[in-house]
C-alpha positions in Angstrom: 287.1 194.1 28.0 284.0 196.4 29.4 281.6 194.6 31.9 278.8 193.0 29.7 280.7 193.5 26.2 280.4 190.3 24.0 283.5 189.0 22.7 284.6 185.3 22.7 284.6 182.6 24.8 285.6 179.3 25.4 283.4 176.8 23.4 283.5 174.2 26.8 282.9 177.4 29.5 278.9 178.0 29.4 278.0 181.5 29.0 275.3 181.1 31.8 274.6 178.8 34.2 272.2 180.4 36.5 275.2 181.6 38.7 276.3 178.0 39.1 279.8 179.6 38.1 280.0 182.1 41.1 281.0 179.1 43.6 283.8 178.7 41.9 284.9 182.4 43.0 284.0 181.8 46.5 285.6 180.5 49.4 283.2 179.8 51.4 281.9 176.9 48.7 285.3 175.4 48.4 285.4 174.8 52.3 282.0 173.6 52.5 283.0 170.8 49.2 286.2 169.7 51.0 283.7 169.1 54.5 281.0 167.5 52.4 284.1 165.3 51.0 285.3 164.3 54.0 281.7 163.9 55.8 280.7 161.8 53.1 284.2 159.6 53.2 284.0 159.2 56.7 280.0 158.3 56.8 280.5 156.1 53.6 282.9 154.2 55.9 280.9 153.9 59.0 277.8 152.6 57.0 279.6 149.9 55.6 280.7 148.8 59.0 277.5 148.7 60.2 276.1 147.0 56.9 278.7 144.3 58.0 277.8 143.9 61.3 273.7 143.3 60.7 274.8 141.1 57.8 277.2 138.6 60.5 274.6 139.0 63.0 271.8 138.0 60.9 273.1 135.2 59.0 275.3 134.3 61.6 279.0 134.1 60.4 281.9 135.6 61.1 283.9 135.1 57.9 283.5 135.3 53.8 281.4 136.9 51.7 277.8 137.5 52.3 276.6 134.8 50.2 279.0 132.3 51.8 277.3 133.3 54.8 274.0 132.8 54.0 274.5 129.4 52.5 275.8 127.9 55.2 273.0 128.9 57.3 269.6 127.5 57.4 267.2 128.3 55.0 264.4 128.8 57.7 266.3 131.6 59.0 266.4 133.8 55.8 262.4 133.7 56.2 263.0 134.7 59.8 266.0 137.0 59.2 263.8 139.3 56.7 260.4 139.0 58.6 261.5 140.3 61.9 263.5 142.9 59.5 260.2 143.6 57.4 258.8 144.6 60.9 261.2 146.8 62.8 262.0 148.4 59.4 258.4 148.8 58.2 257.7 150.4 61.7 260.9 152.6 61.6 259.6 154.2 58.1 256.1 154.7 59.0 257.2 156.4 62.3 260.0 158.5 59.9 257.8 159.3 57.6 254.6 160.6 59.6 256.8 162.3 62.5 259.2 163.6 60.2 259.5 165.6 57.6 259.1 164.6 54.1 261.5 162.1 53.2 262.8 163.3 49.8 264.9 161.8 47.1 268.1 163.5 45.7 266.9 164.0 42.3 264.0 165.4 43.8 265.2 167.8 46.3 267.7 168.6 43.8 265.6 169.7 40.6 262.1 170.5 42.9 262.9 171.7 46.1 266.4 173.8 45.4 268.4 170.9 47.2 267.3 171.2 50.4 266.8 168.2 52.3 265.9 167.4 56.4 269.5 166.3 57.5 268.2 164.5 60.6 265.5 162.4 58.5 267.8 161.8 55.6 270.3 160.6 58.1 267.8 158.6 59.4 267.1 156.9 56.1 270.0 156.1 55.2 270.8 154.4 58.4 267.2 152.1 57.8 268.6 151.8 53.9 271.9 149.8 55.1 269.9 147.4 58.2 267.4 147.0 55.0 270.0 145.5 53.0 272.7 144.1 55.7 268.8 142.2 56.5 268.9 140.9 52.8 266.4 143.2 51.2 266.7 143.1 47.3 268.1 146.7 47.4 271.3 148.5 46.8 273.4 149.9 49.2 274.9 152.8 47.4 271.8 154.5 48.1 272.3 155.0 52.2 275.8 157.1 51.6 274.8 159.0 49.1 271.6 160.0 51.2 273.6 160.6 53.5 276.2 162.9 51.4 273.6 164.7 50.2 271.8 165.3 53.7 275.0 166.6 54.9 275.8 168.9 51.7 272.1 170.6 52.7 272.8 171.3 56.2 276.4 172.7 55.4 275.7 174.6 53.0 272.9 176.5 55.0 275.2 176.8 57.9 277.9 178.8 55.2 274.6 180.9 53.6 275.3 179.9 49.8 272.9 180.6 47.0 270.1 178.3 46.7 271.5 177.2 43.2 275.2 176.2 44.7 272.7 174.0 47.3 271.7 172.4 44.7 274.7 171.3 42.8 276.6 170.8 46.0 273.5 168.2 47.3 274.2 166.6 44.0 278.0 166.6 44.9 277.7 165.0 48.0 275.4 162.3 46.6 278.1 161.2 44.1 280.6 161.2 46.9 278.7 159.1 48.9 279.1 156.7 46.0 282.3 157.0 45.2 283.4 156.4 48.6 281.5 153.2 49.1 282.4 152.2 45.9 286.3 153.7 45.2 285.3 155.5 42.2 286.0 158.9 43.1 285.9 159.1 39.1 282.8 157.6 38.6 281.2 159.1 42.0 281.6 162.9 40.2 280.2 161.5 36.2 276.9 160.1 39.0 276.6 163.7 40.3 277.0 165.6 37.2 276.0 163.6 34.2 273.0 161.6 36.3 271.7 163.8 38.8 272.4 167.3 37.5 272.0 166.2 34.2 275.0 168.8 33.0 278.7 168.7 32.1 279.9 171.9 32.3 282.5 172.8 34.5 280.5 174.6 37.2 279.2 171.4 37.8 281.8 168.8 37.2 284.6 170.7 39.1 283.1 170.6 42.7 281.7 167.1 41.3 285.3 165.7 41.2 287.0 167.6 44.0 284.1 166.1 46.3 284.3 162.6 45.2 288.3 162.8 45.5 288.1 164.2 48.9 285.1 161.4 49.7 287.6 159.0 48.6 290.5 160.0 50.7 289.3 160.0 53.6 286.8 157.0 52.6 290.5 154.8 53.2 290.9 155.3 56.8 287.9 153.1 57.2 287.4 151.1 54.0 289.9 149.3 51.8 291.2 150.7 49.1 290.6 147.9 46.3 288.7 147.4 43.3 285.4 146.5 44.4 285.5 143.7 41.5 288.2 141.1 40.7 288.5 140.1 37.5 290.7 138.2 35.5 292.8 138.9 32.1 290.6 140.3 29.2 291.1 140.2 25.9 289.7 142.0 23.0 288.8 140.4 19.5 286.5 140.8 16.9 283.9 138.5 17.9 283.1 140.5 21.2 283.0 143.8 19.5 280.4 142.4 17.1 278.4 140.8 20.1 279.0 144.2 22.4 276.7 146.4 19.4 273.8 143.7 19.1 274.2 143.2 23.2 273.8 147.4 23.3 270.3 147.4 21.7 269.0 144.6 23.7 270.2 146.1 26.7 268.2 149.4 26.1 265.5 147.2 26.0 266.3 145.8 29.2 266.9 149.1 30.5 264.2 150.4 29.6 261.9 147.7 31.0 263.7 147.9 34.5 262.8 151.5 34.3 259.1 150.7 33.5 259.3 148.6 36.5 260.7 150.6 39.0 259.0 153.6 37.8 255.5 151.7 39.0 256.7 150.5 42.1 258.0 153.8 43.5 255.4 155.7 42.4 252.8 153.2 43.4 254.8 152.4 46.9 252.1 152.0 49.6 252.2 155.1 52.3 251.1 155.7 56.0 250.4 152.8 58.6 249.4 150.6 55.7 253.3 150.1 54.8 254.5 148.2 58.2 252.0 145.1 56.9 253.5 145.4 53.0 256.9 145.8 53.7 256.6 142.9 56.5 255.0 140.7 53.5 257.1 141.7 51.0 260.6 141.2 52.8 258.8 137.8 54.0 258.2 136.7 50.3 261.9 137.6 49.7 263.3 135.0 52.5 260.8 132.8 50.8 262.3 133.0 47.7 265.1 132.7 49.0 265.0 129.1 50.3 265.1 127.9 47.2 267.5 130.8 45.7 269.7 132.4 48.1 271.2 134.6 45.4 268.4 136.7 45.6 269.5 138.7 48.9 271.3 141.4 49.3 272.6 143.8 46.8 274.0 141.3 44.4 278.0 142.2 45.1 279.0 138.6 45.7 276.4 137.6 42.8 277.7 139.7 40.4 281.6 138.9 41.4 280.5 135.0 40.5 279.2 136.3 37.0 282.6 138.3 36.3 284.7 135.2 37.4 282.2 132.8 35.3 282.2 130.7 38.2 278.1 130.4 38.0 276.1 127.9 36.1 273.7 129.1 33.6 270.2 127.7 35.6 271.4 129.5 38.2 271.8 132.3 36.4 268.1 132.8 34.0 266.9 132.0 37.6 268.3 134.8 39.2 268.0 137.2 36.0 264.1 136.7 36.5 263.8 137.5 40.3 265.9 140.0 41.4 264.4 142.7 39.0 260.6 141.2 40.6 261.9 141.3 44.3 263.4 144.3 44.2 259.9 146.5 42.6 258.4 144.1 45.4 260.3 145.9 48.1 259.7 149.6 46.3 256.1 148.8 46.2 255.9 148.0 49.5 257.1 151.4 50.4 261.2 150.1 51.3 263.6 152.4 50.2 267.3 151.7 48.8 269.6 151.8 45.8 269.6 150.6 42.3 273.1 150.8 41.3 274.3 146.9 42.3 271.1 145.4 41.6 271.3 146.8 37.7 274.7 146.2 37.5 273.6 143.0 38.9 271.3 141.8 36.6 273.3 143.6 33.3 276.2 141.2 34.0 273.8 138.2 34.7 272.2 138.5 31.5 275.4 139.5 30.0 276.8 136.4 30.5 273.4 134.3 29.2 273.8 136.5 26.1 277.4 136.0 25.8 277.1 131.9 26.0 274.6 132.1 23.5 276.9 133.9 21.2 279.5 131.8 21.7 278.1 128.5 20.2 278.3 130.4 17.5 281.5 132.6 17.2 283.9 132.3 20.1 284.9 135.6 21.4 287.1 134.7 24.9 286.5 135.1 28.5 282.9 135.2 29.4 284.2 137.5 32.0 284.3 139.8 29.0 280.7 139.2 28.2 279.6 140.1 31.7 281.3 143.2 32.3 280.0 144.5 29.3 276.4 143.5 30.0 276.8 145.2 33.2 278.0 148.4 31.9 275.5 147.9 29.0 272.1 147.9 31.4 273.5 150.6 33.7 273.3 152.9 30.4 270.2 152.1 29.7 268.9 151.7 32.9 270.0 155.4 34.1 270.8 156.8 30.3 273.7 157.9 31.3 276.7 156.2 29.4 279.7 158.1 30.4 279.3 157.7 33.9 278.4 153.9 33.6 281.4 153.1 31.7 283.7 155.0 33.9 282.0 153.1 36.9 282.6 149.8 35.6 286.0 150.6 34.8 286.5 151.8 38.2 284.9 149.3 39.7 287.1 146.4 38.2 290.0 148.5 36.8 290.6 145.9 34.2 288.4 147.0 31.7 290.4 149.5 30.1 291.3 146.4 27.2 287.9 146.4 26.6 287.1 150.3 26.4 285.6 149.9 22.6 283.2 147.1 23.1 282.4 148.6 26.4 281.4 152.2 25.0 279.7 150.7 22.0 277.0 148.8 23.7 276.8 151.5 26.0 276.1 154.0 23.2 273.5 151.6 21.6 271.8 150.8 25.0 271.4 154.8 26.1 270.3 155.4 22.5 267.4 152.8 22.5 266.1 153.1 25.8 266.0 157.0 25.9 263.8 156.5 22.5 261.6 154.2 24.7 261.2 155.9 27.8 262.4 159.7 28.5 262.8 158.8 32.0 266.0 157.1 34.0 266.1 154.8 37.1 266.0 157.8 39.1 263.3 160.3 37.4 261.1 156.8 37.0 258.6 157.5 39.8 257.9 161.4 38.5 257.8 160.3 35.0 255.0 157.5 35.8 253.3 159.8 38.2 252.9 162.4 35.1 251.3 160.0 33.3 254.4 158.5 31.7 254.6 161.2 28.8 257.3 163.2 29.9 259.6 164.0 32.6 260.6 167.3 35.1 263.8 168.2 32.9 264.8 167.9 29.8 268.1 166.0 30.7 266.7 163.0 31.3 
C-alpha cells in the first residue's frame, strides 16, 4: 500500500501517537530500555539496603521487621529518632532545592517539561526519600526508586539523542521500573507507567513499559529477594464477599477521593525555602510524638498492612491507625518532605478494609477477613490513583494469592475508580496541579 493511503488497521494499534511508535523501530531506544531496566533493578536494590540500614541504626535492632524493631525500643527515642531526622533532612532539601535545580516530580516532568529531569538532584532525592522513611516518616518508599528510575531514563536518553516524546514515555518507564523492582511486580510496575503516569494503553507505551519493568526485575534479584512482598493465607470466594466488595467499592471512592483532597492541599500548600528546615523538623517531631502512643504510625506501613492481611490486629488498633496515618502523612507533605503514596494507600485501604469487613460480618459471614483487607487495599488504590487495572494487578502481584478473589477484587475496584473520578478529576499524583488550578480541572484529560 502507497505511503499515506488509508486502508485498515488494527483496532488496538493507534493511528497516531505523536511518534511515540518510531522507538519501537529504533535501536537505539531498545538499548537505552534494557539500561534503564537494569539501572533501575540494580538502584531499586541498593536503596533498599540502605533503607535497612538507617532503619536498624535508628531504632536499634538487628533482627525482624521494622515494627518489631521499634517496639522493643523506647518510645523516647522515636521523638528523638525523627527530630534529629526532621533536621538533617529539612536541611538537606532546603540546600537541594535552592542550590539545585528544580526538583520535579515524574508526572510533572513527564506531561510539562518533555520528561526531562536533573539526574544528579533527582538522585539526590531519592537518596533523602529512603533516610526519610528508614527515619520513620509517614511516607512511602516506592517513591525513592522510581525517582531514581526516572532520573536515570532522562540522562540516558539524552546521552542516545532520542526524540523528546520517547524521553517522555521512557521517564515514565523507568519510574514504573523503579516500582516494580522494589516491589516484584514487574507486571504491575509497567500498568504504574502506562495506565498512571502516561495515562495511555496503547502499545507504544505499554511495550517499553513491560520490557523495562521485566528487565528492572531481573536484575532487581541479585540484590533483593525474590518473594511476594505480602503473605497471605488461603482465600476463598463466596457470595457474601462479592456482595460486600460492590458496596466496599463506592465507599472506597469516597475514601479515595478524600485522600486525594488531602494530599492535593498538602503538596500544593508544602512550605518552600529556609522556612521548611523548622516545618519539617516540627512535623517529623509531631510524628515520634504520635508515635509514643502509636508506633504503627511510622514508616511506610509494610509491616502494618501485613498485620491487617493476616488479621492478626485488633480493631482499636486499627480505627486508630485508619485516622492518623492519612493526617501524618499530609503533615509531612505540608511541611515540604517528599516521598511515596503507594504503601501508605494501600495501607490505610486494607485497614479500613478490614473495619468494613467486621462490620459486615455480624451480619452475613463472608470468610477470612484477610479477604476483606486485600480488597480494601486494592479498592482505595483505585480510587486513590483512578487507576483500576494497575491497582488490581499490583495487589495481585504483591500477595499472589489473590487470583481466587479476581471478581470481588475488580468489582470494588471498578465502583471505587468510578466514584471518585466523578468527585475529583484529579489522582494521588496530579493532586497538587489540580488544587493549584483552583481544583476545577486538571493538565490532561487522562486523569
Amino acid at each position: 500500500m502507497a505511503a499515506g493511503e488509508a486502508g485498515p488497521h488494527q483496532p488496538n494499534l493507534p493511528v497516531d501517537h505523536g511518534g511515540e511508535d518510531q522507538g519501537l523501530r529504533s535501536w537505539r531506544f531498545w538499548i537505552v530500555v534494557v539500561l534503564i531496566g537494569l539501572g533501575a533493578g540494580l538502584g531499586a536494590g541498593v536503596l533498599m539496603g540502605i533503607l535497612h540500614a538507617v532503619q536498624h541504626f535508628a531504632y536499634g535492632y538487628h533482627h525482624g521487621d521494622f515494627q518489631t524493631g521499634v517496639h522493643r525500643g523506647p518510645a523516647w527515642r522515636r521523638v528523638v529518632v525523627l527530630t534529629g531526622a526532621g533536621v538533617v533532612l529539612g536541611a538537606a532539601w532546603v540546600s537541594l532545592r535552592r542550590f539545585g535545580g528544580p526538583v520535579r516530580g515524574i508526572d510533572e516532568a513527564v506531561w510539562e517539561h518533555q520528561g526531562r529531569l536533573r539526574p544528579l538532584d533527582t538522585a539526590t532525592n531519592a537518596l533523602l526519600q529512603i533516610v526519610a522513611v528508614g527515619a520513620g516518616a509517614t511516607l512511602g518508599r516506592e517513591g525513592a526508586p522510581k525517582e531514581l528510575g526516572a532520573g536515570l531514563a532522562s540522562a540516558l536518553c539524552d546521552r542516545a539523542g532520542l526524540t523528546p516524546t520517547q524521553r517522555r514515555v521512557l521517564v515514565a518507564c523507568g519510574a514504573g521500573a523503579g516500582m516494580a523492582a522494589v516491589y516484584n511486580v514487574p507486571l504491575g510496575g509497567a500498568l504504574f507507567a502506562a495506565e498512571v503516569l502516561l495515562g495511555s494503553m496503547s502499545l507504544p507505551t505499554v511495550v517499553p513499559a513491560i520490557a523495562t519493568a521485566a528487565v528492572a526485575t531481573e536484575f532487581s534479584w541479585l540484590l533483593l529477594p525474590d518473594r511476594p512482598t505480602y503473605h497471605v493465607g488461603h482465600l476463598s470466594l463466596s457470595a457474601s464477599l462479592t456482595i460486600w466488595a460492590v458496596l466496599a467499592g463506592l465507599v472506597a471512592g469516597l475514601l479515595g477521593s478524600s485522600l486525594i483532597v488531602l494530599v492535593g492541599w498538602a503538596k500544593a500548600r508544602a512550605t518552600t525555602g529556609a522556612r521548611s528546615l523548622g516545618t519539617i523538623t516540627a512535623a517529623f517531631m509531631a510524628v515520634g510524638a504520635v508515635a509514643i502512643v502509636l508506633p504503627e504510625v511510622l514508616g511506610n506501613g509494610k509491616d502494618v498492612a501485613q498485620l491487617a492481611l493476616s488479621g492478626a490486629i485488633g480493631l482499636p488498633l486499627v480505627g486508630a491507625i485508619v485516622a492518623a496515618r492519612p493526617l501524618a502523612t499530609a503533615a509531612c507533605l505540608r511541611a515540604g518532605a517528599v516521598g511515596g503514596l503507594f504503601t501508605p494507600t494501600l495501607t490505610i485501604g486494607a485497614l479500613a478494609g478490614t473495619l468494613a469487613g467486621r462490620a459486615w460480618e455480624t451480619v452475613l459471614p463472608a470468610g477470612p477477613v484477610a479477604g476483606f483487607a486485600l480488597i480494601g487495599a486494592a479498592a482505595l488504590l483505585s480510587g486513590a490513583m483512578q487507576s483500576p487495572l494497575a491497582s488490581v494487578v499490583l495487589v495481585v502481584e504483591l500477595t499472589r494469592s489473590g487470583l481466587s478473589l479476581l471478581v470481588p477484587i475488580a468489582l470494588a475496584a471498578a465502583g471505587a475508580t468510578a466514584v471518585s473520578r466523578a468527585l475529583v478529576p484529579a489522582s494521588l499524583y496530579t493532586a497538587a496541579g489540580w488544587w493549584r488550578a483552583g481544583r476545577v480541572t486538571v493538565r490532561r484529560s487522562g486523569h
